[in-house]
mmCIF file of the N, C-alpha and C atoms, coordinates in Angstrom:
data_MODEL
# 
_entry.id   MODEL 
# 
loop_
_atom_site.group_PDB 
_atom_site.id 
_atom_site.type_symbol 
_atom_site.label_atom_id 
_atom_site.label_alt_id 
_atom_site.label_comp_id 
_atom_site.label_asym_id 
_atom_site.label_entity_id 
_atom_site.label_seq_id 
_atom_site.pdbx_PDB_ins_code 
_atom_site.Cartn_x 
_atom_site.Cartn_y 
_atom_site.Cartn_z 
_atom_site.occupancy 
_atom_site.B_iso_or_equiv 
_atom_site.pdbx_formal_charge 
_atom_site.auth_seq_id 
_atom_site.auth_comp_id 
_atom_site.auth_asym_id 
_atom_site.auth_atom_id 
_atom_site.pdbx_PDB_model_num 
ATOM 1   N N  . UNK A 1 1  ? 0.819   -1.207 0.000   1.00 0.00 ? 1  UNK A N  1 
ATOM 2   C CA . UNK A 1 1  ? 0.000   0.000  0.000   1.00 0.00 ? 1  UNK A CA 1 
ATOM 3   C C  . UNK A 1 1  ? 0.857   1.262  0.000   1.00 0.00 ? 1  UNK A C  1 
ATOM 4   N N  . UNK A 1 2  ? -0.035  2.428  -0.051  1.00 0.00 ? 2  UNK A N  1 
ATOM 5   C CA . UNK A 1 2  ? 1.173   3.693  -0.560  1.00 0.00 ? 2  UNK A CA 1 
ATOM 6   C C  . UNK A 1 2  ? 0.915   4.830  0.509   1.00 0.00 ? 2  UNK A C  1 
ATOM 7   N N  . UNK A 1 3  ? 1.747   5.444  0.982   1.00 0.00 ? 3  UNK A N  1 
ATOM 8   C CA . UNK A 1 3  ? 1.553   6.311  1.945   1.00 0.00 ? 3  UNK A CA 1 
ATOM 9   C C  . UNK A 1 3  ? 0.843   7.412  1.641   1.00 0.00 ? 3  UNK A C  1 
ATOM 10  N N  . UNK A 1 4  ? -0.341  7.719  2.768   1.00 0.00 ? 4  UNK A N  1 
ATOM 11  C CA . UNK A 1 4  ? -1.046  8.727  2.138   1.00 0.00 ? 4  UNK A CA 1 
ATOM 12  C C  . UNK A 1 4  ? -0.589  10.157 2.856   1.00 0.00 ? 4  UNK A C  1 
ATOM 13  N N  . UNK A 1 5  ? -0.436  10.728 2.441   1.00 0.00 ? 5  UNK A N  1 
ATOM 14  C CA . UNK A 1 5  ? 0.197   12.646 3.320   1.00 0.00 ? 5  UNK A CA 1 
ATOM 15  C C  . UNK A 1 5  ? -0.889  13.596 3.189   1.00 0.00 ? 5  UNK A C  1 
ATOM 16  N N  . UNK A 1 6  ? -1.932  13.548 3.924   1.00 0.00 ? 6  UNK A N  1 
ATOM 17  C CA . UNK A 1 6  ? -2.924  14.555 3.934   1.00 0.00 ? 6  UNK A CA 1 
ATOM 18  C C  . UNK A 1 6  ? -4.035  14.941 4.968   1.00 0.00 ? 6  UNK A C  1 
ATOM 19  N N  . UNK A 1 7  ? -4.119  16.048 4.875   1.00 0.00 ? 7  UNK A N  1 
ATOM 20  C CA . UNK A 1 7  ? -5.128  16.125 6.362   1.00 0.00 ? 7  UNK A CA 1 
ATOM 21  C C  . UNK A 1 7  ? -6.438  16.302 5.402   1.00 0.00 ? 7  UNK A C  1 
ATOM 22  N N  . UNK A 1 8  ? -6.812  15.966 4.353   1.00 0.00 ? 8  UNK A N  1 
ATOM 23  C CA . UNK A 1 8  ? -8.311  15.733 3.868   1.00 0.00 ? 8  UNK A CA 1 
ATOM 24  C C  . UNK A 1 8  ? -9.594  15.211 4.557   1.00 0.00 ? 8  UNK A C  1 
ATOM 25  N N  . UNK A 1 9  ? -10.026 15.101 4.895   1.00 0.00 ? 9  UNK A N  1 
ATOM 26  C CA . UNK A 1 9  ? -10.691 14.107 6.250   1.00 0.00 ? 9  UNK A CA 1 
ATOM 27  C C  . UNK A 1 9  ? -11.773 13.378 5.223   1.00 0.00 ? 9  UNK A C  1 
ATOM 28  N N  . UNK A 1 10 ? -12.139 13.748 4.459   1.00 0.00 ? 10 UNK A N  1 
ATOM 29  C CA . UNK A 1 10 ? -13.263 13.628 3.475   1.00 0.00 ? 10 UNK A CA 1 
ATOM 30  C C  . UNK A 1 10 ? -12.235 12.033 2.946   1.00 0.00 ? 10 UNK A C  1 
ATOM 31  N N  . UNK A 1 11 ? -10.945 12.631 2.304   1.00 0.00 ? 11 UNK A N  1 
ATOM 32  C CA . UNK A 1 11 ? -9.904  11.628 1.565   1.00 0.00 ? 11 UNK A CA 1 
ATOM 33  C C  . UNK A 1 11 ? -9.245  10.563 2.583   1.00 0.00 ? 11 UNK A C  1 
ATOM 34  N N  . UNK A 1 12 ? -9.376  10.800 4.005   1.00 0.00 ? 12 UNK A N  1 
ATOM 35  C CA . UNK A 1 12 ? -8.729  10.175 5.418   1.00 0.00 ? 12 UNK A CA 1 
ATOM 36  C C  . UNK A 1 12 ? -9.860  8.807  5.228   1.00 0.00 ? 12 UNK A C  1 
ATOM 37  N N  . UNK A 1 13 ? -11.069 9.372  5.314   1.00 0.00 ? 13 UNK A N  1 
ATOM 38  C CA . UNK A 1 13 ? -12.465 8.510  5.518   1.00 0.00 ? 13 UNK A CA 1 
ATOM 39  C C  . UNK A 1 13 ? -12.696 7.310  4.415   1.00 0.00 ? 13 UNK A C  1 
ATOM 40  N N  . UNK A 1 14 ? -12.054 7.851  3.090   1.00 0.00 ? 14 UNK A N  1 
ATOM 41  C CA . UNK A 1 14 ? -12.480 7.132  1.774   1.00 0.00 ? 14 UNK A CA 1 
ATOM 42  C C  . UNK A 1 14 ? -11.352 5.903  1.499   1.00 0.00 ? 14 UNK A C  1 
ATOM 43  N N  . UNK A 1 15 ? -10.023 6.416  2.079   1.00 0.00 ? 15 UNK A N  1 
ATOM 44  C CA . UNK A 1 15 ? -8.946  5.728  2.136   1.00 0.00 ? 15 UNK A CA 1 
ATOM 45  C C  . UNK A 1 15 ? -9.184  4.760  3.529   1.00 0.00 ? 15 UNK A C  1 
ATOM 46  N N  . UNK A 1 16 ? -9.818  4.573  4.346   1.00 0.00 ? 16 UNK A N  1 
ATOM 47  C CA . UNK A 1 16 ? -9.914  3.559  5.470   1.00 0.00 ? 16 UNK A CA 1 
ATOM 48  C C  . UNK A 1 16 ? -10.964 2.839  5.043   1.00 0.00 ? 16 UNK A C  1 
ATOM 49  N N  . UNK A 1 17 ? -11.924 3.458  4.053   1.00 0.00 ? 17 UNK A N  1 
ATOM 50  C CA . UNK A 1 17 ? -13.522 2.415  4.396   1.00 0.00 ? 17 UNK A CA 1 
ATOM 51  C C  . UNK A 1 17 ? -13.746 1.830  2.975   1.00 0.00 ? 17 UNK A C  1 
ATOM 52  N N  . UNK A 1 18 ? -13.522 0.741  2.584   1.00 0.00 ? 18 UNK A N  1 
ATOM 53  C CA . UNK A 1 18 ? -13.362 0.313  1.235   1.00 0.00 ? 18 UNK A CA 1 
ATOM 54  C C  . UNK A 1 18 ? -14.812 0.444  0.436   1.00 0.00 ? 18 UNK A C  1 
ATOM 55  N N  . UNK A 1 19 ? -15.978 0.209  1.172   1.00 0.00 ? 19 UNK A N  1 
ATOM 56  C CA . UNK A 1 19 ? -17.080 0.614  0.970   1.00 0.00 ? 19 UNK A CA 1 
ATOM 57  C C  . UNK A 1 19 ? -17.658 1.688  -0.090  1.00 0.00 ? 19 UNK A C  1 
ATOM 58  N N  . UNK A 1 20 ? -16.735 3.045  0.209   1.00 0.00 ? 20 UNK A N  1 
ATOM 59  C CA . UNK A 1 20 ? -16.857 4.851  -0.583  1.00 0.00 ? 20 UNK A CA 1 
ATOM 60  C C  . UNK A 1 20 ? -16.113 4.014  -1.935  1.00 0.00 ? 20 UNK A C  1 
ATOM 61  N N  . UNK A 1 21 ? -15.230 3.305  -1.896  1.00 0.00 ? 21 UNK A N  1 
ATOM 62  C CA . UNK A 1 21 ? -14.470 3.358  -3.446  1.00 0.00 ? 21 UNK A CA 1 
ATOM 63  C C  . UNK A 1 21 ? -14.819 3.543  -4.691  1.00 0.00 ? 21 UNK A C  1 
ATOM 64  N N  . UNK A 1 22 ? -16.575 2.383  -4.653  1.00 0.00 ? 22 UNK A N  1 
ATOM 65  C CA . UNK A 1 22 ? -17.377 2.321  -5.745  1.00 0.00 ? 22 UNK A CA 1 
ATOM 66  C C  . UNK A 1 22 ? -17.906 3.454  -5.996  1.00 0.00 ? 22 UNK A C  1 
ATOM 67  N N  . UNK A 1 23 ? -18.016 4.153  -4.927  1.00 0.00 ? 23 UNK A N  1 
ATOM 68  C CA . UNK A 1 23 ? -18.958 5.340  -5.179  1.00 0.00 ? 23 UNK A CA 1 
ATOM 69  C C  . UNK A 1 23 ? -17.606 6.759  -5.732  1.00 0.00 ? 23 UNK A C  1 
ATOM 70  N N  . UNK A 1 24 ? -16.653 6.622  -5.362  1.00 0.00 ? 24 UNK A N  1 
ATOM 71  C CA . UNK A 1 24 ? -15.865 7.645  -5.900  1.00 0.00 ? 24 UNK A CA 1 
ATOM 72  C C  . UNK A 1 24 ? -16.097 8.445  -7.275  1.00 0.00 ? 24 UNK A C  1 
ATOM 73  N N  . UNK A 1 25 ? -15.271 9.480  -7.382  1.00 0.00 ? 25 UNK A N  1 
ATOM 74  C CA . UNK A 1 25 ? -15.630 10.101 -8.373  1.00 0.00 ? 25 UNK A CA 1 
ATOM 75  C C  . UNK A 1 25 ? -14.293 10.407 -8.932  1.00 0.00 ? 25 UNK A C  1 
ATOM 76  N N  . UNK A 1 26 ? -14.010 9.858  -10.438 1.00 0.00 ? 26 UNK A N  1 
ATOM 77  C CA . UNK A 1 26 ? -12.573 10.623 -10.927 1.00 0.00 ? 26 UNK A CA 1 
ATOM 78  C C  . UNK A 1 26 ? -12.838 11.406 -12.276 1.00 0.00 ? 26 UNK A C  1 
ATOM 79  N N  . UNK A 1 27 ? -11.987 12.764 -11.726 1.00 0.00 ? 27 UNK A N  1 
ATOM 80  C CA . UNK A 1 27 ? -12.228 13.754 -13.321 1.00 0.00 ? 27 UNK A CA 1 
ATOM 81  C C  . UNK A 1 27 ? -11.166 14.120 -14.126 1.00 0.00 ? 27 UNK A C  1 
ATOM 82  N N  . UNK A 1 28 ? -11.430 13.619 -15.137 1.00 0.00 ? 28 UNK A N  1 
ATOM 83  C CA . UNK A 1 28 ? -10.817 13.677 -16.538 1.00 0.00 ? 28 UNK A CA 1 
ATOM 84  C C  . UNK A 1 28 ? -10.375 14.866 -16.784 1.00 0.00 ? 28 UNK A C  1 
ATOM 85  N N  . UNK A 1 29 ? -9.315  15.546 -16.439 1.00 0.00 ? 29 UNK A N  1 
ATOM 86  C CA . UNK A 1 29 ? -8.962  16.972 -16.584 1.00 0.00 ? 29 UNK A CA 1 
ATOM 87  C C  . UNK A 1 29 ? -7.588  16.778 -17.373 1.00 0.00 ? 29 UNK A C  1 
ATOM 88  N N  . UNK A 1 30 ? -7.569  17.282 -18.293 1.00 0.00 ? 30 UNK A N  1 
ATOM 89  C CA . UNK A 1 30 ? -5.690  17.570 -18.987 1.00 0.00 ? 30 UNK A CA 1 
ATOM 90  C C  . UNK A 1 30 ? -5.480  18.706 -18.355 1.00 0.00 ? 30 UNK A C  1 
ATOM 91  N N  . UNK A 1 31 ? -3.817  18.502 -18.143 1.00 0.00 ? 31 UNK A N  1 
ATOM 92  C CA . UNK A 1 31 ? -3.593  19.361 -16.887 1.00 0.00 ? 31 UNK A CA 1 
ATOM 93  C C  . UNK A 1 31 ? -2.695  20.522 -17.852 1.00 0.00 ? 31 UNK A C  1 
ATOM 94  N N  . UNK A 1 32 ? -3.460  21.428 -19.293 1.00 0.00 ? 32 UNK A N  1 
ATOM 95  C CA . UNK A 1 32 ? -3.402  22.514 -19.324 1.00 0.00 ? 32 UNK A CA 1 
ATOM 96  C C  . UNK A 1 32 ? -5.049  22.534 -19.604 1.00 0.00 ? 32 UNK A C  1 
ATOM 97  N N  . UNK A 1 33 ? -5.703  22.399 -18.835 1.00 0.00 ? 33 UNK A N  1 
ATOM 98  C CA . UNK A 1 33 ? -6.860  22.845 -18.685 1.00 0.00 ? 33 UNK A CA 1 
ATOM 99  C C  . UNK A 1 33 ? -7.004  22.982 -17.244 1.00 0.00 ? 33 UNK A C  1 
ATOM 100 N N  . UNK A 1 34 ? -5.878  23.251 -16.242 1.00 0.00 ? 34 UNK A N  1 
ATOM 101 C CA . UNK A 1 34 ? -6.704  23.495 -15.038 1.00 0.00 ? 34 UNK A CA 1 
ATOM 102 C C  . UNK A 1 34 ? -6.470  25.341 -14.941 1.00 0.00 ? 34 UNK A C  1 
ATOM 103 N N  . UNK A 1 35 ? -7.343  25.253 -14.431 1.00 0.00 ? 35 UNK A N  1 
ATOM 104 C CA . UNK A 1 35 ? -7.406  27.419 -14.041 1.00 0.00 ? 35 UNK A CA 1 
ATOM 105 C C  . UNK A 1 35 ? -6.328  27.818 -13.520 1.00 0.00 ? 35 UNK A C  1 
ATOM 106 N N  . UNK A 1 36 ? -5.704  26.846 -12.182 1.00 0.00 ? 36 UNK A N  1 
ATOM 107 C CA . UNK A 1 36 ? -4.603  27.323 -11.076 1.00 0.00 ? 36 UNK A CA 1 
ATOM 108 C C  . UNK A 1 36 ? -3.727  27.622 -11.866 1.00 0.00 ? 36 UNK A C  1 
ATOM 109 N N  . UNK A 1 37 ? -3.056  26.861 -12.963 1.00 0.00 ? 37 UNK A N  1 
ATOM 110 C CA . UNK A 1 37 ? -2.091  26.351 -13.281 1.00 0.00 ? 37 UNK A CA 1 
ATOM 111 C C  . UNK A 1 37 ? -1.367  28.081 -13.775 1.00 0.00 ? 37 UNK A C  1 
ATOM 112 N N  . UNK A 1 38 ? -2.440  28.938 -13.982 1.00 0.00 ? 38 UNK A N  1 
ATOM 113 C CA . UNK A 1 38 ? -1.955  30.337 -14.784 1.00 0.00 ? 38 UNK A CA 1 
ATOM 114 C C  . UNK A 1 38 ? -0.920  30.886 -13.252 1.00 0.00 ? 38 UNK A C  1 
ATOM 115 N N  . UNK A 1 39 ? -1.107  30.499 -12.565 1.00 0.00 ? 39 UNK A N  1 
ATOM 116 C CA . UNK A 1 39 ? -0.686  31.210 -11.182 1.00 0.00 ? 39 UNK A CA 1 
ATOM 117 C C  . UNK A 1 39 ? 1.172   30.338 -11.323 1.00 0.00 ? 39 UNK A C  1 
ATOM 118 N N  . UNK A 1 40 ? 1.228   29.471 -11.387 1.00 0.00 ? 40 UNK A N  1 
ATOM 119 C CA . UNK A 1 40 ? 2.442   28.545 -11.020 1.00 0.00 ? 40 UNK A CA 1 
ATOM 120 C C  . UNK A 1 40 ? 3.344   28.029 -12.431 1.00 0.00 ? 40 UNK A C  1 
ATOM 121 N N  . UNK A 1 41 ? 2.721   28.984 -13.542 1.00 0.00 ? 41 UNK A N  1 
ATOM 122 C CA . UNK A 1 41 ? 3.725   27.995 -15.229 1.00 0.00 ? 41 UNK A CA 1 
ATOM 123 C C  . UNK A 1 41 ? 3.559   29.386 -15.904 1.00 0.00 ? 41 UNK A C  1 
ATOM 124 N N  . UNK A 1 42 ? 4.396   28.954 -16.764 1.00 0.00 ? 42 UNK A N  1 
ATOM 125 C CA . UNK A 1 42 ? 4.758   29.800 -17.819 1.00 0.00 ? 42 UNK A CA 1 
ATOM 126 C C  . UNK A 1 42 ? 3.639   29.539 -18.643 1.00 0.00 ? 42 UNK A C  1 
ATOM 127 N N  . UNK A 1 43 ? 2.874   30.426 -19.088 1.00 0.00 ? 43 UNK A N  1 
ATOM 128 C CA . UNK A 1 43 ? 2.069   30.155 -20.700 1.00 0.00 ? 43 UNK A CA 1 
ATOM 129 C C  . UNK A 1 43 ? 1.746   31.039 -21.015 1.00 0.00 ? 43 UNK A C  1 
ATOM 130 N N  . UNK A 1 44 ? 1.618   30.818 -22.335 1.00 0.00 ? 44 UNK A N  1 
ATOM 131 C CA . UNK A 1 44 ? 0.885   32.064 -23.483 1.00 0.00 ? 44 UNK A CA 1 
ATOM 132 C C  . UNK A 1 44 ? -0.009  33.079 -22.958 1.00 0.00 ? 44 UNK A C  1 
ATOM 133 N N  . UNK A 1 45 ? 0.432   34.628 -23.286 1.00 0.00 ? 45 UNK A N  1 
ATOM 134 C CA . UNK A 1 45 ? -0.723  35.573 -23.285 1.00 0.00 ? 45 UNK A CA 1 
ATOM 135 C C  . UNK A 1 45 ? -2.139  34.736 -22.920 1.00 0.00 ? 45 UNK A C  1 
ATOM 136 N N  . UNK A 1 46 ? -2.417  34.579 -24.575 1.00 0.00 ? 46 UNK A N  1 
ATOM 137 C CA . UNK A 1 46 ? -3.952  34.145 -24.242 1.00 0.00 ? 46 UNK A CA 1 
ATOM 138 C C  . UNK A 1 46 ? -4.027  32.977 -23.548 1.00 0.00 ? 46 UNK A C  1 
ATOM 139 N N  . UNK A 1 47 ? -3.294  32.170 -22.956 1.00 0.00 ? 47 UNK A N  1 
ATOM 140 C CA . UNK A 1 47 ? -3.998  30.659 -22.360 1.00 0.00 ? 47 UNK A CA 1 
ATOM 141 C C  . UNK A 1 47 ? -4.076  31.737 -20.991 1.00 0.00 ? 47 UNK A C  1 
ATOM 142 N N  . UNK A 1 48 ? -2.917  32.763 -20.672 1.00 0.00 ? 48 UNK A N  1 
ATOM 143 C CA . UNK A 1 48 ? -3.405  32.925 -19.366 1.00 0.00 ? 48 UNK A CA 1 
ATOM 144 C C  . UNK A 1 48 ? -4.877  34.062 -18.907 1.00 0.00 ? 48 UNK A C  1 
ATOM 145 N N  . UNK A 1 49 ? -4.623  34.847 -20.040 1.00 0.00 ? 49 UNK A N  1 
ATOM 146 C CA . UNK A 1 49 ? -6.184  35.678 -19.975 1.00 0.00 ? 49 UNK A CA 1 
ATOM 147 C C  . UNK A 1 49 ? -7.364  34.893 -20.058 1.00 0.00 ? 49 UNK A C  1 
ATOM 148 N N  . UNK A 1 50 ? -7.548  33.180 -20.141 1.00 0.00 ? 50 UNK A N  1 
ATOM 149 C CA . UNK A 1 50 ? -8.265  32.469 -20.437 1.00 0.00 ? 50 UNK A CA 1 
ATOM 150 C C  . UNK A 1 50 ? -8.360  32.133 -18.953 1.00 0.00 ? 50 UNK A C  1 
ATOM 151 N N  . UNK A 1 51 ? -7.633  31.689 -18.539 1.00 0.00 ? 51 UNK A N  1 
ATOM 152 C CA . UNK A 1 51 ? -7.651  31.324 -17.090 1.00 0.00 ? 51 UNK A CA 1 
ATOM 153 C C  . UNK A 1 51 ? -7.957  32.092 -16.287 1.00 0.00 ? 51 UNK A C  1 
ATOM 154 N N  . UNK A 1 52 ? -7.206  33.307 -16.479 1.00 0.00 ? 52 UNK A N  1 
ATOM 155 C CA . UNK A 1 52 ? -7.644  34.275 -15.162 1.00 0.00 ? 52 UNK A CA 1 
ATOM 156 C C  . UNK A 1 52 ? -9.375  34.661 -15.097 1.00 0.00 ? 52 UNK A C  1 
ATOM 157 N N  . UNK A 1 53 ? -9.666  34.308 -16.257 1.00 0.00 ? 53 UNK A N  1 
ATOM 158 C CA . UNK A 1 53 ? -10.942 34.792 -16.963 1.00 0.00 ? 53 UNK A CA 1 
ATOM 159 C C  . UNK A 1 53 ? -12.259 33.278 -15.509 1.00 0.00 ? 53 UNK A C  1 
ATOM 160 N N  . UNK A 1 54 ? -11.570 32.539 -16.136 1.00 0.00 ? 54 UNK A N  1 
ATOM 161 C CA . UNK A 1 54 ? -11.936 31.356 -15.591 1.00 0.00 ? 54 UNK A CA 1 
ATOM 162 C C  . UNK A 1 54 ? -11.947 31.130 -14.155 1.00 0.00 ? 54 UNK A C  1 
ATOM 163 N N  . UNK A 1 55 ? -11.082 31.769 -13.431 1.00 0.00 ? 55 UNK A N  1 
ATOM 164 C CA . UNK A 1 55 ? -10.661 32.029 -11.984 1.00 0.00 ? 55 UNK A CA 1 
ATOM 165 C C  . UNK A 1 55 ? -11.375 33.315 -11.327 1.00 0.00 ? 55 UNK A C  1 
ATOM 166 N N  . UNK A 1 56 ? -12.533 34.072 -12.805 1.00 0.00 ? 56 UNK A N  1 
ATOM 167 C CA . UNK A 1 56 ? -12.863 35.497 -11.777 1.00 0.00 ? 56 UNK A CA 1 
ATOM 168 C C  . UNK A 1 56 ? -11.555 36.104 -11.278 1.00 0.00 ? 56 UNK A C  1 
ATOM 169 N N  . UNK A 1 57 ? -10.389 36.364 -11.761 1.00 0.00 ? 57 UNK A N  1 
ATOM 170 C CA . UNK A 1 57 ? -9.565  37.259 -10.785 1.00 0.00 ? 57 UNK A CA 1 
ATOM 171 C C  . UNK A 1 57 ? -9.913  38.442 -12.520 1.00 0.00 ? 57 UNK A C  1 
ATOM 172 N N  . UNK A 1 58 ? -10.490 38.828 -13.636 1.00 0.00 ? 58 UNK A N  1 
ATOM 173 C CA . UNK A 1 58 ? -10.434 39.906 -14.009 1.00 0.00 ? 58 UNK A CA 1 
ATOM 174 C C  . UNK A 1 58 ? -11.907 40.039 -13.772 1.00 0.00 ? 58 UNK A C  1 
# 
């Protein structure tokens, strides 16, 4: 098994009770489609006016 590092309690609960597994939820995101990402990488003018757009910070 793999060590888990998190104070999630929601993710603490799902990782002890094998029960939640079926019910989990995983999302299909390519990771230049996440919003944060304008905050922490280098990218294009427009990918980041897209994001910030996306984040409400304009």
């Amino acid at each position: 098994p793999s060590m888990l590092y998190i104070n999630n309690q929601s993710a603490l609960a799902v990782a002890k009770n094998p029960e939640h597994h079926g019910r989990m939820k995983h999302l299909d995101l390519r990771t230049d489609e996440m919003p944060a990402d304008c905050m922490t990488k280098a990218l294009a003018k427009g990918k980041v006016e897209t994001m910030v757009g996306l984040l409400g910070l304009v």
